[in-house]
C-alpha positions in Angstrom: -21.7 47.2 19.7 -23.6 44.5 17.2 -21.4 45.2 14.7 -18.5 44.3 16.7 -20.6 41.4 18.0 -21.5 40.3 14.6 -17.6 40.7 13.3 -16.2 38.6 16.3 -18.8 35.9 15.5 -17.9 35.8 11.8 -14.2 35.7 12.9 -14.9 32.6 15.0 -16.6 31.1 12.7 -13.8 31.5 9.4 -11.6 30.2 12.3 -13.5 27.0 13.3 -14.4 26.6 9.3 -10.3 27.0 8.7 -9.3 24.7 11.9 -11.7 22.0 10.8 -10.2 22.3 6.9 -6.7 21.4 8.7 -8.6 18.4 10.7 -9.9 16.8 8.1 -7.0 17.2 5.5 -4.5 15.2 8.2 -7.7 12.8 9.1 -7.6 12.1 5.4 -3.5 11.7 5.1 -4.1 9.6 8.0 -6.2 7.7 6.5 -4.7 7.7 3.1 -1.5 5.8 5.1 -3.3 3.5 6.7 -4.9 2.3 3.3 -1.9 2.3 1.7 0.0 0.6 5.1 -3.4 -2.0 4.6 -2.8 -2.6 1.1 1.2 -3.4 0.8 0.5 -6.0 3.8 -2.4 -7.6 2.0 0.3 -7.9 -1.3 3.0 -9.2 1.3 0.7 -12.0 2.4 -1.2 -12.8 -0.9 2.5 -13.0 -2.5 3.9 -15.5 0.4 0.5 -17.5 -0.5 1.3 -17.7 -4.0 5.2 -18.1 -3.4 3.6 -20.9 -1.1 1.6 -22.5 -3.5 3.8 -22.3 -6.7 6.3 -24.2 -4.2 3.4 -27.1 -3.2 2.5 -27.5 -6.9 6.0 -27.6 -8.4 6.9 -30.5 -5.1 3.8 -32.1 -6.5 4.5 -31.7 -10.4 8.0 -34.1 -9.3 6.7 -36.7 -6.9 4.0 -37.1 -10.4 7.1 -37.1 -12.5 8.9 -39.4 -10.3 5.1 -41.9 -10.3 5.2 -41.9 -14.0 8.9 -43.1 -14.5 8.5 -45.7 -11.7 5.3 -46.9 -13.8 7.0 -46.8 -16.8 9.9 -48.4 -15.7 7.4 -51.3 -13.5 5.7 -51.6 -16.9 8.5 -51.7 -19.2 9.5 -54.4 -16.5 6.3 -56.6 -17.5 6.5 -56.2 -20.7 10.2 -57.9 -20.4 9.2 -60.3 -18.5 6.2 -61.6 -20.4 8.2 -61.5 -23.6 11.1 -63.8 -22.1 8.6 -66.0 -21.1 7.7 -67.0 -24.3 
């Protein structure tokens, strides 16, 4: 009778050893797509920031171009003007 005892408990116990191998293998794909899921949104989003900002900075890179050829242009004016004067 022990024996038997002792050879259902050792069978419950590779069982629940084997079950909770399973568990934690899937908890771990689980969580292996969630990081991965995490991760290509965080790329999404950093990319739209920096597709954002290249936009911004190339907007501001022309109104700077268009400042310099109106001050070029107000100066070139001056300069013309002055020189008639004389």
């Amino acid at each position: 009778m022990k024996k038997i005892f002792l050879s259902l408990a050792a069978l419950a116990l590779v069982a629940s050893v084997y079950s909770c191998r399973e568990t934690t293998k899937e908890n771990a794909e689980d969580t292996a797509e969630s990081v991965q899921m995490d991760t290509e949104n965080a790329l999404d989003h950093a990319g739209n920031k920096l597709d954002d900002a290249a936009d911004a900075t190339e907007d501001a890179l022309e109104d700077a171009g268009d400042a310099v050829e109106q001050a070029a242009d107000d100066t070139k004016d001056a300069v013309n003007d002055a020189t008639d004067g004389q």
